[in-house]
C-alpha positions in Angstrom: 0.0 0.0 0.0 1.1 3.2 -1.0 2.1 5.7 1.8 -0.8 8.3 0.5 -3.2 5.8 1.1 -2.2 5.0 4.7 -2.4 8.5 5.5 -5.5 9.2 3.9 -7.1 5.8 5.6 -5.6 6.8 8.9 -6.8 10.0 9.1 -10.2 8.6 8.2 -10.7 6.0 11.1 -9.0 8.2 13.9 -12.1 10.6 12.9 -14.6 8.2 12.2 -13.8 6.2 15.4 -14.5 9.4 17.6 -17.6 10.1 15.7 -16.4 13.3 14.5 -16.3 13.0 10.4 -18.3 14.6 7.7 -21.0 12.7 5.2 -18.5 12.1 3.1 -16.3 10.3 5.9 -13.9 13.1 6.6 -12.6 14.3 10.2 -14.2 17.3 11.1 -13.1 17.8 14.5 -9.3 19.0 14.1 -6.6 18.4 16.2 -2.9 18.9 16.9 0.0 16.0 17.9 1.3 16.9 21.3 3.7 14.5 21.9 5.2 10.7 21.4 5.9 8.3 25.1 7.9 4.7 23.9 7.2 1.8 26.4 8.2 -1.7 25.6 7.7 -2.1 21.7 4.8 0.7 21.6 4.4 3.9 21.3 2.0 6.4 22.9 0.7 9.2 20.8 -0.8 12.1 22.0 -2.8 14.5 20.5 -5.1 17.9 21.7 -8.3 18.7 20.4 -8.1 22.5 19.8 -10.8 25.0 20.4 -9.1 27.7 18.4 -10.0 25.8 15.0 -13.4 23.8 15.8 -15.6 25.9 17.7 -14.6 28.6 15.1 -14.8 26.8 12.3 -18.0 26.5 10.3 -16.3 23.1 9.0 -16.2 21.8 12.1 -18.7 19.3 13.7 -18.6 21.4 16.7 -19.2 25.1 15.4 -20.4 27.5 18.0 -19.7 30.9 16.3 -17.3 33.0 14.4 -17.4 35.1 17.6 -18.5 33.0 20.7 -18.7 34.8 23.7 -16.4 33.9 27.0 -20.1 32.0 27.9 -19.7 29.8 25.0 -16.2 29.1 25.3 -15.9 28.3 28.7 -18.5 25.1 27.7 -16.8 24.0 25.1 -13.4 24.1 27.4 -15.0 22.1 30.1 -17.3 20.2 27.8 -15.8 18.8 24.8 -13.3 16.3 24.3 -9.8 17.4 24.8 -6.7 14.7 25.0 -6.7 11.3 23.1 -4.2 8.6 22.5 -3.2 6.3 19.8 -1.0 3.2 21.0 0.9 1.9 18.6 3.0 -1.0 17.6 5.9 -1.0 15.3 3.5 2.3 13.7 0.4 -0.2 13.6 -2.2 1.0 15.7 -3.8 -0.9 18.2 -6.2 1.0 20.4 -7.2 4.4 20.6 -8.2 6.1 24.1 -9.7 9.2 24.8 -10.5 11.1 27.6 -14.4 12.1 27.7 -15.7 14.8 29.9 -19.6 15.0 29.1 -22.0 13.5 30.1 -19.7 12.3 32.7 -15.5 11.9 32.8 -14.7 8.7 31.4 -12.3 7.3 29.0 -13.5 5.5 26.1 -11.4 3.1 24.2 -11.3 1.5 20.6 -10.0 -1.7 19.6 -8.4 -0.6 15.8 -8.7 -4.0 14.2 -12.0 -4.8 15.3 -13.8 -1.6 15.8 -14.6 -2.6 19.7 -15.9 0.6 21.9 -15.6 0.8 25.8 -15.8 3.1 28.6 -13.7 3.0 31.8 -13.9 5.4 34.4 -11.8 8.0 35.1 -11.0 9.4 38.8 -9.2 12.3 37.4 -10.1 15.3 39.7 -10.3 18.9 38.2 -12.0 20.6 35.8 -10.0 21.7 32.8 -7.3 19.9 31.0 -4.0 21.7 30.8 -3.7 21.7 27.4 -7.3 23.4 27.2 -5.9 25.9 30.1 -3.2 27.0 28.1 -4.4 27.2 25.1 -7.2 29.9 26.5 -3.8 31.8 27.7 -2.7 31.3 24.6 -5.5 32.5 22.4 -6.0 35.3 24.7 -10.1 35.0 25.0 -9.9 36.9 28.3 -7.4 39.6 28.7 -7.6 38.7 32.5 -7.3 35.0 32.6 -4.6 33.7 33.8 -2.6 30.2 35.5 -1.8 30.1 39.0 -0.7 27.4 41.5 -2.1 25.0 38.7 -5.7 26.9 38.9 -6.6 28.8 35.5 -8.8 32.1 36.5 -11.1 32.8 33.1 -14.6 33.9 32.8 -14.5 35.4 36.0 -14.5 32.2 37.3 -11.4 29.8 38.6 -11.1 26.2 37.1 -8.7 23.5 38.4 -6.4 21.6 36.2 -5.9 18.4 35.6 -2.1 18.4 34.3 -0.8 16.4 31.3 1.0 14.2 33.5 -2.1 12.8 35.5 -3.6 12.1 31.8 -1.2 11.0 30.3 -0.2 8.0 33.4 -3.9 6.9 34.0 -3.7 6.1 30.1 -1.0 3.8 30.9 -2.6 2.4 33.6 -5.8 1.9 31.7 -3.6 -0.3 29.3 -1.6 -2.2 31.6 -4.5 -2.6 33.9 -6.7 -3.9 30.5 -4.3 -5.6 29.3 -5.2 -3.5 25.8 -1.4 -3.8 24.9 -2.1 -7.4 24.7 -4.6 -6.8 21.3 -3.2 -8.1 17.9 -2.3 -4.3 16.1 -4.1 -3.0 13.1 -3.0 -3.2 9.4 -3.7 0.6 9.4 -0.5 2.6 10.0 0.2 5.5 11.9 3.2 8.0 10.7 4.9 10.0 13.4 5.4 14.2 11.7 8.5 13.6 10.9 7.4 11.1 8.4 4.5 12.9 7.3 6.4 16.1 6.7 9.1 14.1 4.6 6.4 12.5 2.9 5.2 15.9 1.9 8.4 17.6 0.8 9.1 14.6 -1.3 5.4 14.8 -2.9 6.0 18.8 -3.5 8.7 17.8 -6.0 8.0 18.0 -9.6 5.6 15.3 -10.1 4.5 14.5 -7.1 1.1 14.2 -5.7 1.5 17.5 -4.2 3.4 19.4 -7.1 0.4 22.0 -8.0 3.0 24.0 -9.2 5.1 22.8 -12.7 1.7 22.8 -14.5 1.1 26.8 -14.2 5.2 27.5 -14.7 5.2 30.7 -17.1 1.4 31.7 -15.8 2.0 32.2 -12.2 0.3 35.4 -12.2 -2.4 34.4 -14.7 -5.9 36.1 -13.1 -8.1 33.6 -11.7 -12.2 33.4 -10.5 -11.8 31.4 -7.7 -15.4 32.0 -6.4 -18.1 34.7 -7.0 -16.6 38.3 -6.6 -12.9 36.5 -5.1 -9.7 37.0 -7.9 -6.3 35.8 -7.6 -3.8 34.1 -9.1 -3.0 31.0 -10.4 -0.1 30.7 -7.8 -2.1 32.0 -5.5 -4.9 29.1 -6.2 -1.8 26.7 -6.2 -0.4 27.4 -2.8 -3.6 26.9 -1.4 -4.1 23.8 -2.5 -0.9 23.0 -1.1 -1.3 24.5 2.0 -5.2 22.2 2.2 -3.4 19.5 1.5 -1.3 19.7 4.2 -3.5 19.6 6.7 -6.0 17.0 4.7 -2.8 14.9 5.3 -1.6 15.7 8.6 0.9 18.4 9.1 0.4 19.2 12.3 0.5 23.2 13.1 0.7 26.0 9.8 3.8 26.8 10.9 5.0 23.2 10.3 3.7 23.7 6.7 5.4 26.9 6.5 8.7 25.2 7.8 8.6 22.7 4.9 7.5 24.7 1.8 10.6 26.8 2.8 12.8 23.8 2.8 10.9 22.8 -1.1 11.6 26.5 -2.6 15.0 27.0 -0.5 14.4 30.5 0.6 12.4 32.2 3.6 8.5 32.5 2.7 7.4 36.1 1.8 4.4 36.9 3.2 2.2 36.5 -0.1 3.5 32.7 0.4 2.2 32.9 3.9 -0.9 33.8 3.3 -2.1 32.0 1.2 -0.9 28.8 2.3 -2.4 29.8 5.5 -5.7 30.3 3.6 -5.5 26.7 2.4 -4.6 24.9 5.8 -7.7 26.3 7.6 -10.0 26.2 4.2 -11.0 29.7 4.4 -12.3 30.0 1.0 -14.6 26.8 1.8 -16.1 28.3 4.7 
């Protein structure tokens, strides 16, 4: 099997698994890598649901508003999923976990090969996650929010927080404990960013899958419609394909994107570059 099709069918079940894809079977709910944890012969991969690009996002299964208020956001924090975890072996995945805070806190588990869904309970105490926590710092939502002493003040209100650390160990106690290393690993595989991002400066080459740009060589600045009253050109449409495909595949942040279209053109990005290949990884023309 070709590596595009792993990707592509990887990226298909981790969304489809959660219940977050499209009618058309594609993740909706996006997410960033936020680490890698080795034990034994498996790896632990774990990834952060963002707030900054679903509740935001009309393409995401869980819109709110272009503009939701502090109200809005706060739910969505406390509410919505926030950590999960792919174990793998030898980059086959095996089970998926993730850590479920409505209706009650619980971790739910899939068996990759066989589709098998279970709930365990979790004892975590808190209310927020810390990656949720920072990234409301981060975001800056509430210009008087703020961490202290492991306690996140926003909204007017404080929120304690349930560190990485305490997640990220019950996990691995939830698969010694249920033996889930035990299960026979997935045919489906599971490439760690380093991979993907070689995988995409290799497919940026000339005739690659990626290469959007040897066909429009001597019309770069050709004037395209590109929808109803939007113009630009065809390098323009180009690098925003690119920069959609990116994230279709799995480049984890924009700046990662940014970071490897510089190594394919060998020069700094200018900021016409930037933009639109920042158009392309959020799909702002689409929305």
């Amino acid at each position: 099997m070709k590596r595009a099709t792993i990707i592509i069918l990887m990226i298909l079940t981790v969304g489809q698994i959660f219940g977050q894809t499209d009618k058309d079977g594609n993740p909706v709910f996006n997410s960033v890598s936020t680490g890698e944890k080795s034990f034994d012969d498996f790896l632990l991969t774990s990834s952060y649901y963002t707030l900054k690009n679903n509740i935001e996002n009309r393409l995401s299964s869980v819109f709110i508003s272009k503009s939701p208020t502090l109200d809005q956001i706060e739910k969505a924090a406390i509410n919505l999923p926030s950590d999960f975890f792919i174990l793998t072996k030898k980059s086959e995945m095996v089970v998926t976990v993730m850590l479920q805070n409505y209706p009650k806190r619980e971790f739910m588990t899939i068996i990759v090969a066989t589709d098998q869904q279970k709930t365990f309970p979790c004892k975590l105490s808190g209310d927020i996650t810390e990656n949720r926590a920072n990234e409301i710092i981060k975001e800056k939502y509430d210009s008087t929010a703020k961490i202290e002493d492991n306690v996140l003040t926003f909204n007017n209100k404080k929120f304690q927080i349930i560190t990485t650390k305490e997640i990220e160990e019950a996990v691995l106690d939830l698969i010694k404990k249920e033996k889930l290393d035990k299960e026979k690993p997935s045919n489906i595989t599971l490439l760690s960013q380093k991979e993907i991002q070689e995988y995409v400066l290799s497919e940026t080459k000339e005739g690659g899958k990626l290469d959007f740009f040897t066909e429009i060589k001597g019309h770069e600045y050709d004037g395209v419609q590109v929808k109803p009253g939007v113009f630009t050109t065809k390098q323009g449409v180009a690098l925003y394909l690119w920069g959609r495909a990116c994230f279709d595949i799995g480049v984890n942040t924009l700046e990662d994107a940014y970071e490897i279209f510089a190594k394919f053109k060998g020069s700094p990005l200018n900021m016409r570059d930037k933009e639109y290949i920042k158009r392309g990884f959020y799909k702002e023309l689409e929305k």
